[in-house]
ZASEZA-927572 format. One record per residue (C-alpha): residue number from 0; x, y, z. Coordinates in steps of 0.25 Angstrom, whole numbers. Example, Ala and Ser with C-alpha at 12.3 -4.5 7.8 and 13.67 -1.06 7.14 Angstrom:
2
SITE num X Y Z
SITE 0 49 -18 31
SITE 1 55 -4 29
This chain:
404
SITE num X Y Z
SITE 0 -19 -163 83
SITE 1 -29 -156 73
SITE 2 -30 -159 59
SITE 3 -26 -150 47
SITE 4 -36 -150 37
SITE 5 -35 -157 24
SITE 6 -29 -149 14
SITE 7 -41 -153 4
SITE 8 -50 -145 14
SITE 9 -41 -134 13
SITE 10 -40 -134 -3
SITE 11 -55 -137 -2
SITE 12 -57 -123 5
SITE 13 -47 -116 -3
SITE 14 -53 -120 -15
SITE 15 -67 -114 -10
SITE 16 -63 -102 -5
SITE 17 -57 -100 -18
SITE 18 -68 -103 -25
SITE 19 -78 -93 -17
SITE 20 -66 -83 -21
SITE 21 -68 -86 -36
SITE 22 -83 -85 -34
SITE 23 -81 -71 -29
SITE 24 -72 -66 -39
SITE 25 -63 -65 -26
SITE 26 -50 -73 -29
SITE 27 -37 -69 -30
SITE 28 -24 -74 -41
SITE 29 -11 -69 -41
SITE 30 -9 -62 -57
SITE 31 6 -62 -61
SITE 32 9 -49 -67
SITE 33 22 -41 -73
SITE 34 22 -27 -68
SITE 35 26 -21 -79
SITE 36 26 -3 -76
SITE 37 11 2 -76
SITE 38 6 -11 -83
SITE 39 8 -26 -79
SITE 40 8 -40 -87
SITE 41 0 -49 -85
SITE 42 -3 -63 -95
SITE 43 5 -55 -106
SITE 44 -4 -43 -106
SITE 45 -1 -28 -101
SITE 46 -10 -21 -91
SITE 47 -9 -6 -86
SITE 48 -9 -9 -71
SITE 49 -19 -1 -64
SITE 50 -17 -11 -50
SITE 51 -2 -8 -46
SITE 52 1 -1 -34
SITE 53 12 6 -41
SITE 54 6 20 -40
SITE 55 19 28 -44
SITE 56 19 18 -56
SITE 57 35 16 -51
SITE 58 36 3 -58
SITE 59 34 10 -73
SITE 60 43 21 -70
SITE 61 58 22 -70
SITE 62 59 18 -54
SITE 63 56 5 -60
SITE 64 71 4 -67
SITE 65 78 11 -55
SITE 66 90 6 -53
SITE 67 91 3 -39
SITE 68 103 1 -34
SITE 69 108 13 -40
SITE 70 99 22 -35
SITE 71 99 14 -20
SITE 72 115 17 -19
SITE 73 114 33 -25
SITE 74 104 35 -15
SITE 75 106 27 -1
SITE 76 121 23 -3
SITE 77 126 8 -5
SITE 78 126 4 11
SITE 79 110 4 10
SITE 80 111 -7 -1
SITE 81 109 -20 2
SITE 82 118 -29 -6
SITE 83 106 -39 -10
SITE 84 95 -32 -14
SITE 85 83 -43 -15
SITE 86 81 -48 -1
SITE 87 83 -45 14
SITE 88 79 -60 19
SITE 89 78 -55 33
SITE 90 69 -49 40
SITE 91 71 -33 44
SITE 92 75 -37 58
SITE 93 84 -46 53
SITE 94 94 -43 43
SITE 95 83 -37 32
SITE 96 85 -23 35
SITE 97 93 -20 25
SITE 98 98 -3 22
SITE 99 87 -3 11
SITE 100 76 -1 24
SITE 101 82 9 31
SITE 102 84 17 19
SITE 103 71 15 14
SITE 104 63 18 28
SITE 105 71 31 28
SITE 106 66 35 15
SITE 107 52 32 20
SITE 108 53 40 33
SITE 109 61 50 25
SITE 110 43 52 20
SITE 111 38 52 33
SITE 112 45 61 45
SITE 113 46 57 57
SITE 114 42 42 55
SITE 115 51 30 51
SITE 116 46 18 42
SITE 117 47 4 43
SITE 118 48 -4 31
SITE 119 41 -19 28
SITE 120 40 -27 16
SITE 121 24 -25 13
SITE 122 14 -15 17
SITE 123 5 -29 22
SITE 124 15 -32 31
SITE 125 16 -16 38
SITE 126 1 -16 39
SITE 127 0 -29 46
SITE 128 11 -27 55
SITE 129 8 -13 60
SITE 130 -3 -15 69
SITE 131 0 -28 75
SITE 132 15 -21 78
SITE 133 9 -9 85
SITE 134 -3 -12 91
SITE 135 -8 -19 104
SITE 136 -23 -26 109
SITE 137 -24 -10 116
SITE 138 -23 -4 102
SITE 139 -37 -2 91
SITE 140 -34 -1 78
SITE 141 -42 7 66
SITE 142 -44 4 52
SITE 143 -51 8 39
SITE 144 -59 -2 33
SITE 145 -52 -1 20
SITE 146 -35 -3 27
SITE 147 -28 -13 19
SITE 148 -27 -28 21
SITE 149 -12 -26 28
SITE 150 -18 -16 38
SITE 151 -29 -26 40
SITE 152 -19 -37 42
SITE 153 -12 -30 53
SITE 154 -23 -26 60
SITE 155 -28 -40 62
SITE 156 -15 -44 67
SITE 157 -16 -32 76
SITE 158 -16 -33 93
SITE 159 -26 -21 92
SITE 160 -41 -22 88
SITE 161 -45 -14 76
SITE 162 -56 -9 70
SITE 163 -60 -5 55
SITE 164 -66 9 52
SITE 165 -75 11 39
SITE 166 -64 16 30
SITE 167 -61 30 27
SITE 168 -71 32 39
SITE 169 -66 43 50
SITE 170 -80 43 56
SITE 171 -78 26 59
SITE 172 -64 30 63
SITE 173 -68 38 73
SITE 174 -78 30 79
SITE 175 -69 19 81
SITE 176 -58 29 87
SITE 177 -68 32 96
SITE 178 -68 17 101
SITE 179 -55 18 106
SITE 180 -51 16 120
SITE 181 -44 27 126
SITE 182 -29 28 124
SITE 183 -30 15 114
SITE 184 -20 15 103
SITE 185 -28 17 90
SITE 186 -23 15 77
SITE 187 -30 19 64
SITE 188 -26 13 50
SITE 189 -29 19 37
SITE 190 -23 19 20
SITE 191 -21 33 15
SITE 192 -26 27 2
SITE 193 -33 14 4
SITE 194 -29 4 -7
SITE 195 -42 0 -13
SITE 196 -51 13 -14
SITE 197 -37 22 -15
SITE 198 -43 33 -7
SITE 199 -38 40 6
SITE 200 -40 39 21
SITE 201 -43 53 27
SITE 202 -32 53 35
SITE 203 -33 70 39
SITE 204 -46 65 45
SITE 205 -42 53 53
SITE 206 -29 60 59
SITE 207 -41 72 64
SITE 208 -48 59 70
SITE 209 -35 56 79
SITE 210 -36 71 85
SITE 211 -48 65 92
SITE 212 -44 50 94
SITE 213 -30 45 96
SITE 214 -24 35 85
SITE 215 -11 29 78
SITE 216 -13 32 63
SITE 217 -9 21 53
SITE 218 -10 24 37
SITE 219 -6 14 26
SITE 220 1 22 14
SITE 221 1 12 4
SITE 222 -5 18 -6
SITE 223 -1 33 -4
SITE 224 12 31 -1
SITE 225 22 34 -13
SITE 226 8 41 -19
SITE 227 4 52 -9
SITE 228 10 64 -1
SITE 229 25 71 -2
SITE 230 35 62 -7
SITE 231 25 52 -10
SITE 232 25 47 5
SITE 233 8 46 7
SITE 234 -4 51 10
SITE 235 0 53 24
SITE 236 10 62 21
SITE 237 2 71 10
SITE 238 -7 74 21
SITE 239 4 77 30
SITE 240 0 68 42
SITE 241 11 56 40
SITE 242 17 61 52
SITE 243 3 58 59
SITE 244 2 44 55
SITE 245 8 34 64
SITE 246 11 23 54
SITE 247 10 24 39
SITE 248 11 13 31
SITE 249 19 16 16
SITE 250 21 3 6
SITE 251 30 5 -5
SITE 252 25 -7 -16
SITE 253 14 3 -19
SITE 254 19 17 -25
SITE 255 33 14 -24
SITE 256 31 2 -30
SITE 257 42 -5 -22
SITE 258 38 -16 -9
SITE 259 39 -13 5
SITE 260 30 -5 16
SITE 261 33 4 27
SITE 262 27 10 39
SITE 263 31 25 43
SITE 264 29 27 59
SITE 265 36 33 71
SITE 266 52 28 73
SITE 267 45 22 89
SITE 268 35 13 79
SITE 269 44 9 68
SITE 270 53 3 79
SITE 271 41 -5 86
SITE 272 36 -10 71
SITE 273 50 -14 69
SITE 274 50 -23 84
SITE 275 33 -26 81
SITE 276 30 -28 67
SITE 277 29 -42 63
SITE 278 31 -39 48
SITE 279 43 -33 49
SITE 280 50 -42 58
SITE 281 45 -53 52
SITE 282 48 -53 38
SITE 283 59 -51 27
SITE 284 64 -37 23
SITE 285 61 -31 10
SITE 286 74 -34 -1
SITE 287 83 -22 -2
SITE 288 80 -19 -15
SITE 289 64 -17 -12
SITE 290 69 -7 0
SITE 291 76 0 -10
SITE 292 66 4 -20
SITE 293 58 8 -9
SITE 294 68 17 -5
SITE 295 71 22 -18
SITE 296 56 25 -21
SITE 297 54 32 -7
SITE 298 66 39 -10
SITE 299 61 45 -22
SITE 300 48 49 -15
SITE 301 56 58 -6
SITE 302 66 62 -17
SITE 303 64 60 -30
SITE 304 79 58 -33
SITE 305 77 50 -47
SITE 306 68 62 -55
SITE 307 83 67 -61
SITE 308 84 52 -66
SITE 309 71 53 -74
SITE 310 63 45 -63
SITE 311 48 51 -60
SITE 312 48 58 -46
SITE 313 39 49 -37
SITE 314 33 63 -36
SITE 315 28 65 -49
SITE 316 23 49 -48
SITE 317 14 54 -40
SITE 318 7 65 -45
SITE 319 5 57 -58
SITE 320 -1 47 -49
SITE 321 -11 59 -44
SITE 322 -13 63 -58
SITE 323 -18 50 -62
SITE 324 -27 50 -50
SITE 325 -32 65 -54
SITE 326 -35 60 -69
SITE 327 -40 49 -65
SITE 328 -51 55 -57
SITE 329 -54 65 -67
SITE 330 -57 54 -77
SITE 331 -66 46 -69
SITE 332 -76 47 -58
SITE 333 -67 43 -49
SITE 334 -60 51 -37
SITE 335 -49 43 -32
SITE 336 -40 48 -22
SITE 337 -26 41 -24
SITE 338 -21 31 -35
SITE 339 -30 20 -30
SITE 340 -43 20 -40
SITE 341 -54 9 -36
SITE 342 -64 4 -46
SITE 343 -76 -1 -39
SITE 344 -81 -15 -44
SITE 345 -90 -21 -33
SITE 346 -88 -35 -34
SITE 347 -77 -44 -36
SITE 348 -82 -49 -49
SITE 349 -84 -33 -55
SITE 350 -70 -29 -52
SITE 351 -65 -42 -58
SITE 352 -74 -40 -71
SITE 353 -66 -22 -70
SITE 354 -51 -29 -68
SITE 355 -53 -38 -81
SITE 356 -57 -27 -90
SITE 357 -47 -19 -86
SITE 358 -38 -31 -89
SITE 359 -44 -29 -102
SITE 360 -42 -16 -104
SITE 361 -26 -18 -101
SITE 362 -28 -13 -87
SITE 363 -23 -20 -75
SITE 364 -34 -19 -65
SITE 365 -37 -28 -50
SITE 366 -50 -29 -44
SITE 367 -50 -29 -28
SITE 368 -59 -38 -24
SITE 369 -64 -42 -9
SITE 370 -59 -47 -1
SITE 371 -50 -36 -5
SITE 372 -62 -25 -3
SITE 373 -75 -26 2
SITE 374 -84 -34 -4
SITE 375 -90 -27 -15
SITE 376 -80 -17 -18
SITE 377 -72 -26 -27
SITE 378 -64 -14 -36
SITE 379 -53 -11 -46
SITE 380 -41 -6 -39
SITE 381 -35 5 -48
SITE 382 -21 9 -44
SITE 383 -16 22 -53
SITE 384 -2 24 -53
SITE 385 7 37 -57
SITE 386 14 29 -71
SITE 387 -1 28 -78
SITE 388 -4 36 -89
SITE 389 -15 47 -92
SITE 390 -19 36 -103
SITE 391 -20 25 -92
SITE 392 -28 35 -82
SITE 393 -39 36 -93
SITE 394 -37 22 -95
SITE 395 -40 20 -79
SITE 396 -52 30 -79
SITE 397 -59 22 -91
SITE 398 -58 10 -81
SITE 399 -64 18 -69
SITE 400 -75 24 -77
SITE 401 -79 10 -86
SITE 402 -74 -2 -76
SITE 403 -79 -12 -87
């Protein structure tokens, strides 16, 4: 029978890979901070947060003091109220599907005509379990460089090979489309906004590639979901191809500020994901009262219901949000194309040295380091969001234009 190693030969190797990440100004620490509107706490002191997700600033407006229940039984009745809000200790399969997802996965396909959602706990656990789901060793799978660590995930857990293209690069596309074997199932996976350089995949252009090469269309929503498009339902759907896309991936701990993903796809795929998907069979449902925030908030994408109470339309969130991006760009040398602002740094060390002196300036900034990115394009992840002032907009493009 072999032997285990010694646990000092594992500390002593889990103290040196430590050490090289010191050295490399590469290592990570979990920071306990108090979310606390458009600012955060953090050792007793206040910082504007130029790093949350939050890109309707939902936290520091009245949405935040919703009152929930109320709301839930105005709108959807008392029969879809789950009695004990704070946990479904089941899986979905089990006895976790509480009413809370059905309303809420008729909210989202109420966005999206003539698809059907399925709702997860985390947007990680829809991108690595849709390939493995839907694919076979028969299959070739198509990425951009630059997909998120989720989609990476599920492609390595994937039956089907895959292949990388250089990102935003529809001449590499093409040539690997081109490598396909005749009648092969070919799926090509792309963001609408990627996370870390916030711009867009040109989407028009690749759906004009399938016109010559057959393929299944996969986009991940994340960060133009709640953002982009009528009622706020993306990017796919301001350009008027969502009913082009075969699966669309939409998360809702970004611009609604809640927890929770979903994937929109044909009613034939949602019943095979809900047989095939390891993530959704396997795991605990999401606690009623999170389900119903989402609800709520995609609920007021479509509707707007709460502008007679004094509540901001979701609407006019967003086009302060596209405002700030405009005067942003007018004060800096910057063009950015969604809320997403990177400041280049180069190294691990540089953006370090630019998220301290934002620190000092009251300013709540995180550098991206690789692994994260590739090496040597460490950066500053700026994330505008529709609460900041035209104050704090100068404030951000002082910061663009003098990194410190």
């Amino acid at each position: 029978m072999p032997h285990s190693a010694p646990a000092d030969t594992l500390d002593a190797r889990l103290h040196t890979e430590l050490a090289a990440l010191e050295q490399t100004g590469n290592t990570r620490t979990l920071r306990t901070v108090r979310p606390d509107g458009l600012h955060l706490w953090h050792q007793g002191k206040r910082y504007l947060n130029l790093s949350t997700n939050d890109y309707l600033g939902l936290t520091a407006t009245p949405y935040a003091q919703l009152p929930l229940t109320d709301y839930w039984q105005q709108t959807f009745g008392t029969e879809a109220t789950t009695p004990y809000p704070h946990g479904n200790p089941a899986s979905r399969l089990m006895t976790g599907n509480s009413p809370e997802y059905t309303i809420l996965e008729d909210e989202l396909a109420s966005l999206f005509p003539g698809k059907e959602a399925l709702v997860l706990s985390c947007g990680y656990m829809v991108n690595s379990g849709l390939m493995p789901a839907l694919t076979t060793p028969d299959d070739l799978i198509l990425a951009d460089k630059l997909v998120h660590a989720s989609i990476i995930e599920g492609l390595h857990h994937s039956p089907a090979p895959f292949r990388r293209f250089r990102h935003n690069d529809l001449n590499h596309l093409e040539t690997l489309l081109k490598s396909a074997k005749p009648g092969q199932t070919v799926w090509v996976i792309v963001e609408s906004i990627y996370s870390m350089d916030g711009d867009l995949a040109p989407l028009r252009d690749i759906l004009t590639l399938r016109e010559r090469y057959p393929f299944r269309l996969y986009i991940d929503e994340a960060h133009s979901f709640g953002v982009r498009g009528p009622h706020g339902a993306g990017h796919c759907a301001e350009l008027g191809i969502a009913d082009q896309v075969d699966l669309i991936v939409c998360t809702f701990g970004k611009a609604l500020a809640g927890a929770g993903a979903c994937v929109l796809c044909s009613p034939l795929m949602r019943r095979y994901l809900i047989n095939r998907m390891r993530p959704l069979i396997f795991s605990t449902a999401l606690p009623p009262c999170t389900l119903q925030w989402d609800a709520i908030v995609v609920h007021e994408m479509r509707t707007a219901t709460l502008a007679s109470r004094g509540y901001p339309s979701l609407a006019t969130l967003r086009q302060q949000l596209a405002d700030h991006i405009t005067r942003l760009s007018g004060l800096t040398s910057l063009s950015p194309t969604s809320q997403i602002i990177p400041l280049p740094a180069g190294s691990n060390e540089r953006a370090l040295a630019i998220a301290r002196h934002g620190l000092e300036q009251g300013l709540w900034l995180t550098a991206i380091r690789h692994p994260t990115v590739p090496q040597g394009s460490a950066r500053i992840r700026l994330s505008l969001n529709a609460g900041l002032t035209t104050e704090h907009i100068s404030t951000i493009a002082a910061i663009c234009n003098n990194p410190g």
